[in-house]
N, C-alpha and C positions, 0 to 999 in steps of 0.2 A: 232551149238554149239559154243559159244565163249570161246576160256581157253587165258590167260596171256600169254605173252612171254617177256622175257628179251629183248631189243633192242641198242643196241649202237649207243651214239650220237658222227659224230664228227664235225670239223669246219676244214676250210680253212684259216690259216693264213695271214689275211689282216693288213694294218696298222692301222685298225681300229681295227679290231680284239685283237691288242697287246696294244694296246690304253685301250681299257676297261679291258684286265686282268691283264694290269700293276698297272692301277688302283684301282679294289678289292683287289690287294696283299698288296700296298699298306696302303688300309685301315684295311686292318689284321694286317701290322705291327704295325700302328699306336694305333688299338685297342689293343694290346698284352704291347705295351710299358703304356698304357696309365694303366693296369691292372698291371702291375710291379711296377708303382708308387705307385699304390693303395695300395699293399702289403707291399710295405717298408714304405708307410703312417701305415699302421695297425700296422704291427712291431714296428714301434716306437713307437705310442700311450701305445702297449700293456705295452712296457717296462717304460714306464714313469709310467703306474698305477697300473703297480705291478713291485716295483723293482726288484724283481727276478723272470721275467717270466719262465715260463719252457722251459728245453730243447728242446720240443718237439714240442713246439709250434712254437721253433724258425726253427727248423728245417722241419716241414710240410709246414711254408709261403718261407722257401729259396729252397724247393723243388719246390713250385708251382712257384717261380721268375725263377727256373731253368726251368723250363716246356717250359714259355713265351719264355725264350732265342733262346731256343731248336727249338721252333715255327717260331723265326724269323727269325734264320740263314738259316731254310731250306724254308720260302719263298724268303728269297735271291736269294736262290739259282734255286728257280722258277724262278724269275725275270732274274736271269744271265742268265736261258734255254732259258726264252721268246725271250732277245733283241739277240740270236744267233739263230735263229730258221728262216729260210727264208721265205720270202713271198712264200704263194700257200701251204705252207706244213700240210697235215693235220694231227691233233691230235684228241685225245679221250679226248670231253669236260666231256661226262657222259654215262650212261647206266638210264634206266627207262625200267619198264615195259608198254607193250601196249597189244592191247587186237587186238586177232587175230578170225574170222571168220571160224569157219570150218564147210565142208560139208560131208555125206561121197563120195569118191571119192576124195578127197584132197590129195592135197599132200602138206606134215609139215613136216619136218626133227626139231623138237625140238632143239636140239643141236644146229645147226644152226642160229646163231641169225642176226635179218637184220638189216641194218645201214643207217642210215641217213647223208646226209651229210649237212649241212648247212655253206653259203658263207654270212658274213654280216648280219646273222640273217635269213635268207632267204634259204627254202629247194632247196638244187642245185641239189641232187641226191637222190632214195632211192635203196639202193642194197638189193635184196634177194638173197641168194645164191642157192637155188634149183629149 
């Protein structure tokens, strides 16, 4: 019988490692600010073509600039963890499901979930814990 299991991925801290996720943060903020223009682009428009736009309108596109903010202060502060985080140390890149084998006679502790570990992209360990 095969059932699902939760699995935990993590990595080992390389300079390469910090390389590529300085990177995607990067392109988050870039996309986040590039969306805040968007908004205060729209906002303007809105208000040139009707000069008395609504309240509310004004206030759901300064919520959604506030959101973007929100977003990139706390990848900052991704990036502040990354460049203070030392070589070798490992993190939780993610969790997936993977599909497990069972026979009866098995033994599954459900609970239990197994980890992978990857060094540079590359499976360096997998731990089961039972």
């Amino acid at each position: 019988m095969q059932v699902t299991q939760k699995t935990i991925i993590k990595e080992i801290m390389t300079n390469s490692s910090k390389s590529r996720l300085k990177q995607t943060l990067n392109e988050k903020i870039k996309r986040a600010e590039k969306e805040m223009d968007q908004l205060v682009f729209q906002q303007k428009k809105l208000e040139k073509q009707f000069e008395q736009s609504s309240e509310a309108v004004k206030q759901k596109i300064q919520q959604e600039i506030n959101k973007r903010k929100q977003l990139v202060r706390s990848i900052n502060t991704q990036l502040k963890s990354i460049e203070e985080t030392p070589l070798g140390t490992e993190y939780t890149l993610m969790e997936t499901d993977t599909v497990v084998e069972l026979h009866e006679g098995s033994i599954w502790h459900p609970e239990q979930k197994p980890v992978i570990v990857l060094e540079d992209g590359m499976v360096k360990e997998i731990r089961q814990r039972w």
